[in-house]
Every structure is written in C-alpha cells, then in structure tokens.
C-alpha positions in Angstrom: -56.0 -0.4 156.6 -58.1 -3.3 155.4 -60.7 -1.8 154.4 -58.9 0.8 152.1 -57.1 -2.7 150.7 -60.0 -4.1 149.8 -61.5 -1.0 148.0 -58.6 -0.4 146.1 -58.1 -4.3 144.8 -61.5 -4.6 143.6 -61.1 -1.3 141.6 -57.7 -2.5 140.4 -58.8 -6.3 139.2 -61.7 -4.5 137.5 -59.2 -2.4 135.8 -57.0 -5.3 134.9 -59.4 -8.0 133.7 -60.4 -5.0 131.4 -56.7 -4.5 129.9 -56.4 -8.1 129.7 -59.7 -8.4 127.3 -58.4 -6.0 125.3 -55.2 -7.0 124.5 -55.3 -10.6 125.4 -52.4 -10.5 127.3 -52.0 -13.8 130.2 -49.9 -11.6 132.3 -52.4 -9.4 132.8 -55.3 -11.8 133.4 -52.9 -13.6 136.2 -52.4 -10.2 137.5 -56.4 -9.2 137.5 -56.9 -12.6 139.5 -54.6 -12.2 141.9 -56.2 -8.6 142.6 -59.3 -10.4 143.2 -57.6 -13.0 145.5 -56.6 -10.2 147.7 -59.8 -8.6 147.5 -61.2 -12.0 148.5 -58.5 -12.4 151.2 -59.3 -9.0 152.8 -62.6 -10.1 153.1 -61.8 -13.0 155.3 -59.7 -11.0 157.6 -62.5 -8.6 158.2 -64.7 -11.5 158.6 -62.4 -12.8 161.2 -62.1 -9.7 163.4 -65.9 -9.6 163.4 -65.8 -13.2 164.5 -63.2 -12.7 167.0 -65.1 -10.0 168.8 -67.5 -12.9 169.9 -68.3 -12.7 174.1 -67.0 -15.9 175.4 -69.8 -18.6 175.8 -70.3 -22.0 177.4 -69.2 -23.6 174.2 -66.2 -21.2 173.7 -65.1 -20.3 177.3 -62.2 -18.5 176.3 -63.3 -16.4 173.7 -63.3 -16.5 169.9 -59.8 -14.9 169.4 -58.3 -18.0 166.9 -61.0 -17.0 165.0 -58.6 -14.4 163.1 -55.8 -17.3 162.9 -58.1 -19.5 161.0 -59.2 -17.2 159.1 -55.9 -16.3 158.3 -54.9 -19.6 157.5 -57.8 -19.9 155.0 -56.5 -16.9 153.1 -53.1 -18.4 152.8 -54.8 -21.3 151.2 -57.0 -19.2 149.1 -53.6 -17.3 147.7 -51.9 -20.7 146.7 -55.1 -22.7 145.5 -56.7 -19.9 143.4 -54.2 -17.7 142.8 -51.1 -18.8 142.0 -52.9 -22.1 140.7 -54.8 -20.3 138.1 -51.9 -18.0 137.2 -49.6 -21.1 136.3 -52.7 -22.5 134.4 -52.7 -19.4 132.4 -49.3 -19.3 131.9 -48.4 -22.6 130.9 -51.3 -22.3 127.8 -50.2 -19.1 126.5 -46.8 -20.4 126.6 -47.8 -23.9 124.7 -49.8 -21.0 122.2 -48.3 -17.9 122.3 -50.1 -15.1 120.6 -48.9 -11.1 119.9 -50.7 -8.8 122.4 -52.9 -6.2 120.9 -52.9 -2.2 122.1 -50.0 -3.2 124.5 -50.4 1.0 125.5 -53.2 -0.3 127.4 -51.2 -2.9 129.6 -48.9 0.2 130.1 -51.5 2.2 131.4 -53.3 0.3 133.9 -49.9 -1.3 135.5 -48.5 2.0 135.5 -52.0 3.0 137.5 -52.1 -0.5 139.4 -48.5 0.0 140.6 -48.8 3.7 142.1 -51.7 2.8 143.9 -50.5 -0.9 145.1 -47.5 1.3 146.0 -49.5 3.8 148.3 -51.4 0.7 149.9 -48.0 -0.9 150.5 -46.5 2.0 151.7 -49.5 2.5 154.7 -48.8 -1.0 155.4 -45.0 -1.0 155.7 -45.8 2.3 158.0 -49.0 0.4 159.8 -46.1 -2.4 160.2 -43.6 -0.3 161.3 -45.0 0.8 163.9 -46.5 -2.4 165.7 -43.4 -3.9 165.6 -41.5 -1.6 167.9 -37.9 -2.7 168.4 -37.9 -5.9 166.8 -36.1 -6.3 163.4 -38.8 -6.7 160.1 -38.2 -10.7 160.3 -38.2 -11.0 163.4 -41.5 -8.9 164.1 -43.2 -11.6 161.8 -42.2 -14.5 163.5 -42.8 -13.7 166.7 -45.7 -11.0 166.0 -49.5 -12.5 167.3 -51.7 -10.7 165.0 -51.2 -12.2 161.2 -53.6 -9.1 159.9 -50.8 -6.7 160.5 -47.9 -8.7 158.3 -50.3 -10.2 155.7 -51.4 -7.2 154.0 -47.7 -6.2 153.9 -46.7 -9.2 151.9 -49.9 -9.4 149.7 -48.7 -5.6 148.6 -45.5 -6.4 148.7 -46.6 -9.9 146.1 -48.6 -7.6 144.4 -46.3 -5.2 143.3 -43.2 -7.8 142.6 -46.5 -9.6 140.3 -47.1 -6.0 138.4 -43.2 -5.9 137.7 -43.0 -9.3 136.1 -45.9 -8.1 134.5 -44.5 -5.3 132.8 -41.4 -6.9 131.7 -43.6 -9.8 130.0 -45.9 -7.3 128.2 -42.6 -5.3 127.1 -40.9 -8.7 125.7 -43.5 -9.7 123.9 -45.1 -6.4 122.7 -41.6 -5.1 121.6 -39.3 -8.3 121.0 -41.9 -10.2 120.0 -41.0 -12.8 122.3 -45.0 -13.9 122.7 -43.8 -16.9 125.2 -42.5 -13.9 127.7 -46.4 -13.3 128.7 -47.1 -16.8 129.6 -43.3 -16.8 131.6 -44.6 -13.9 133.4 -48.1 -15.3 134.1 -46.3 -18.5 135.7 -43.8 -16.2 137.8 -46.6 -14.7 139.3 -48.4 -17.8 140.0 -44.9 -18.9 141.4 -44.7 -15.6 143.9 -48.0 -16.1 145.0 -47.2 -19.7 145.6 -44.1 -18.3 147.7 -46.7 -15.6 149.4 -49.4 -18.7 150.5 -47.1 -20.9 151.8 -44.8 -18.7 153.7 -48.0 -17.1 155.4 -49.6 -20.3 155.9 -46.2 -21.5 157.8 -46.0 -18.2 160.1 -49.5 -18.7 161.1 -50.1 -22.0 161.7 -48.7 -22.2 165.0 -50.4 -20.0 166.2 -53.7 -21.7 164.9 -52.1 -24.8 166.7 -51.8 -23.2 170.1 -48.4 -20.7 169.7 -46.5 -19.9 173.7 -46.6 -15.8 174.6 -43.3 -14.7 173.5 -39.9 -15.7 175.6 -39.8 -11.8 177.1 -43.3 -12.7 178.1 -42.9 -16.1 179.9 -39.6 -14.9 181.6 -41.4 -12.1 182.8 -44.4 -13.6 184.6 -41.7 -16.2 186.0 -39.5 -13.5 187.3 -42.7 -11.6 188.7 -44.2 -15.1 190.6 -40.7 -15.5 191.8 -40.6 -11.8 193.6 -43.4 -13.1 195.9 -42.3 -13.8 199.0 -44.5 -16.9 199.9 -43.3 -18.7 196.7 -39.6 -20.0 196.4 -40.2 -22.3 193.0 -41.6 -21.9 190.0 -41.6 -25.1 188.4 -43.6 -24.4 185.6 -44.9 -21.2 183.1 -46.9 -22.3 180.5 -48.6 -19.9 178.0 -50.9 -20.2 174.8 -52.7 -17.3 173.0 -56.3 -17.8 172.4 -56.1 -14.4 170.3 -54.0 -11.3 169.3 -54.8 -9.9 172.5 -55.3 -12.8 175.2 -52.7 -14.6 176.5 -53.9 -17.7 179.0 -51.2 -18.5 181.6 -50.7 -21.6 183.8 -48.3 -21.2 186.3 -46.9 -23.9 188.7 -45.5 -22.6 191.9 -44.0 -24.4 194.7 -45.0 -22.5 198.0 -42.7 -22.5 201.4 -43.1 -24.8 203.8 -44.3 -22.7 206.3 -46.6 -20.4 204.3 -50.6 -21.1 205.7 -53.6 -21.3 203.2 -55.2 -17.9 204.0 -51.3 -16.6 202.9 -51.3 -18.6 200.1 -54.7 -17.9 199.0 -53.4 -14.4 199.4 -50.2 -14.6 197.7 -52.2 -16.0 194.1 -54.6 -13.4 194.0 -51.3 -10.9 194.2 -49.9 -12.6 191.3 -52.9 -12.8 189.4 -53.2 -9.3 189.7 -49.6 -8.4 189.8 -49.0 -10.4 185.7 -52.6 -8.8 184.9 -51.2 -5.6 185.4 -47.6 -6.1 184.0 -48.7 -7.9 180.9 -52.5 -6.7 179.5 -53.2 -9.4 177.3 -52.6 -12.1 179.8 -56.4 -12.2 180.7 -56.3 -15.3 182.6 -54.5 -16.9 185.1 -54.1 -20.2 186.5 -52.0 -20.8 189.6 -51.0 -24.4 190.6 -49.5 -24.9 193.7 -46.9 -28.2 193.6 -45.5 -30.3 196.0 -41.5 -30.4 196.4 -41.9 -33.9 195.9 -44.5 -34.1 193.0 
C-alpha cells in the first residue's frame, strides 16, 4: 500500500508543479508540495519498517520495533513544518499580490487527474483500514490501533483530496470571478489542513513513541488468564508497553499461595508464560514477579 502511495505522489507533484508553472496559480504549487511531502513521508515509513525489522542486539535488547513510531512521528513533523508551512507562505504572498491565472483548463485538468487517482489510493487505504480494524469504530481504531502506517496513509489521502477540492474552488474563483485573492485563500487552507493532518498524527503517535500500555482487552486478559492458575491467588500488578506493532512486553506481579513450593511455582510461571504467549501473539515477552502479601 505504500509503495503504490509513493509512486503515485511523485507522479502527481510532478504533474502539479507543471500546471502551476504554467498558469501561475499558488493553489496549485501548495498542492504540488504537499504531493511531494507525502511522497517524502512515504519514504520515511518504508524506511522505518526496514529499520524495525532489525534482530535485537546488546544495545537494543528488545528489538527495533519504535523504530516505525519515530519514524512516524518525524513524518508528522515533516507534514506541518514543510508542508503546511510553505503552503501558508505561498498563500499569504499571492494574497498580498494577487495575479489572474493563465490557461486555468490546465489546473482543470491535472486536479481532475490528481483527484481520481488520490481517490483510488484513498480508497485501497480506507479498504486496507477497514480491514485491520476489525470491530472497532473508525475513531476508535485510531486511537487505540499500534501500527501508525495503517491510519496515516488514510489521512494523508484523505488531506490530499480535501487540499485538491479547495484547490479547485480557488482556481474556479479566480479564473471565473476574478476574485485573484481566492488562489492565495486556498493555498493557506491547504496549508491549514495539513497543519490539522501533522498535528493530529503527531498526537495519536506520540504515546506510543513514549511507551503506550497493550490495549485494556489485552491487560484484562493476561490478568484473567494469571488468575485461572491455580498456584496464584493475587495479581497485584499487569503492566504492559509495546516496543512495536507487533511486540507487546508484559510484567506481571503475582502473589503465590502460601503453601505452593518453588519447583510448583517455577512450574506455574513457565505455564503462564506460555499460556499469554499463546493467547496473545504479540506479547513476546514475559516477566513474572512473585510478591509478598506483605510487600
């Protein structure tokens, strides 16, 4: 799904920078910068998945998973320091100096082009989306998903397309009404959008950069399943980070009966380790602690 992203946004910023040379029109530079923001960003996350592959190392004992949250975060940065930043530059100087747009046909053209295939790419995204999020509502699916690749190409098609819109309504305004300002307007709406974009991404994945629990279903779960042993009669504890999409670390404290032995205890953690492992498949380690009544 990235990868066909990518292709497609470097064709389409070509496309657009083009159409905006030609007609001079600031909605449609904004519009062929943001298309080379996303093509940037979709380099990052590739980057990122790459990285994240990494074997675990002395250095890195747990992997290289929050390499895609970084990443992630990076691109949410890149979105709101390049691209809406230079779209509201852009817009604020062709409003201060409006001028007429030449062969507007052209703009028409290429956003007409620009929005059926942004619309195809969004489509397999929604769909892509759909699909990972299971039973969980579209919202919801975001907030509490792990993977940030999945949900930010949705919203940079979804930005993209709301940015080609605005777009056309600027080039119609001032091609037709001669309202030159209208470009400029649209070239800051964009910029504002993306703005919007950046910092709503950048909030859903920062804590999971920071070190984001397994989800509540999750946590109940693996206290439920330690509690079904019958050597432990108190959980006290269940505490989860991810390191990645797909690995969950657990630390579970466990308060064992008085009369269970060490060989029975030693016994009863390796069934739970194995027990979560099997019920939950990106927990991929496990840490039992065995507590005290008193401590």
């Amino acid at each position: 799904m990235i990868f066909a992203a990518l292709a497609g946004n470097m064709l389409i910023a070509i496309v657009k920078f083009i159409a905006g040379a030609v007609t001079g029109s600031s909605a449609m530079l904004s519009e062929g910068i943001h298309s080379v923001v996303d093509t940037g960003n979709q380099g990052l996350l590739l980057y990122g998945l790459k990285q994240a592959k990494q074997p675990a190392d002395e250095r890195f004992p747990f992997g290289h998973g929050k390499e895609v949250y970084f990443w992630s975060f990076v691109v949410a940065i890149m979105i709101f320091a390049v691209g809406a930043g230079v779209s509201l530059y852009e817009g604020v100087q062709h409003m201060l100096a409006p001028e007429p747009i030449k062969n507007i046909v052209v703009n028409y053209v290429v956003i007409g082009l620009a929005i059926l295939f942004e619309g195809a790419a969004w489509y397999f995204a929604l769909a892509e989306f759909t699909k990972a999020k299971g039973k969980w509502g579209y919202v919801e699916a975001v907030q509490r998903g792990k993977d940030p690749t999945i949900f930010m190409v949705l919203f940079e098609d979804s930005a993209a397309i709301m940015g080609l819109v605005v777009a056309l309504l600027g080039v119609t305004l001032s091609g037709y009404w001669d309202l030159y300002w209208a470009d400029g307007a649209a070239s800051v709406i964009i910029g504002l959008i993306l703005g919007a974009t950046a910092a709503w991404l950048a909030y859903e994945t920062k804590g999971l950069l920071i070190g984001e629990s397994a989800n509540r279903a999750v946590v109940e779960g693996i206290r439920k399943t330690a509690l079904s042993c019958d050597e432990i009669d108190r959980v006290f504890e269940v505490l989860t980070m991810h390191m990645g999409p797909d690995f969950v670390l657990v630390n579970i404290s466990v308060g064992f009966k008085p009369e269970t032995q060490a060989p029975a205890i030693e016994a009863a953690i390796d069934r739970l380790d194995r027990e979560i492992k099997r019920s939950y498949p990106t927990v991929k380690r496990v840490f039992v602690e065995a507590e005290s009544r008193r401590s």
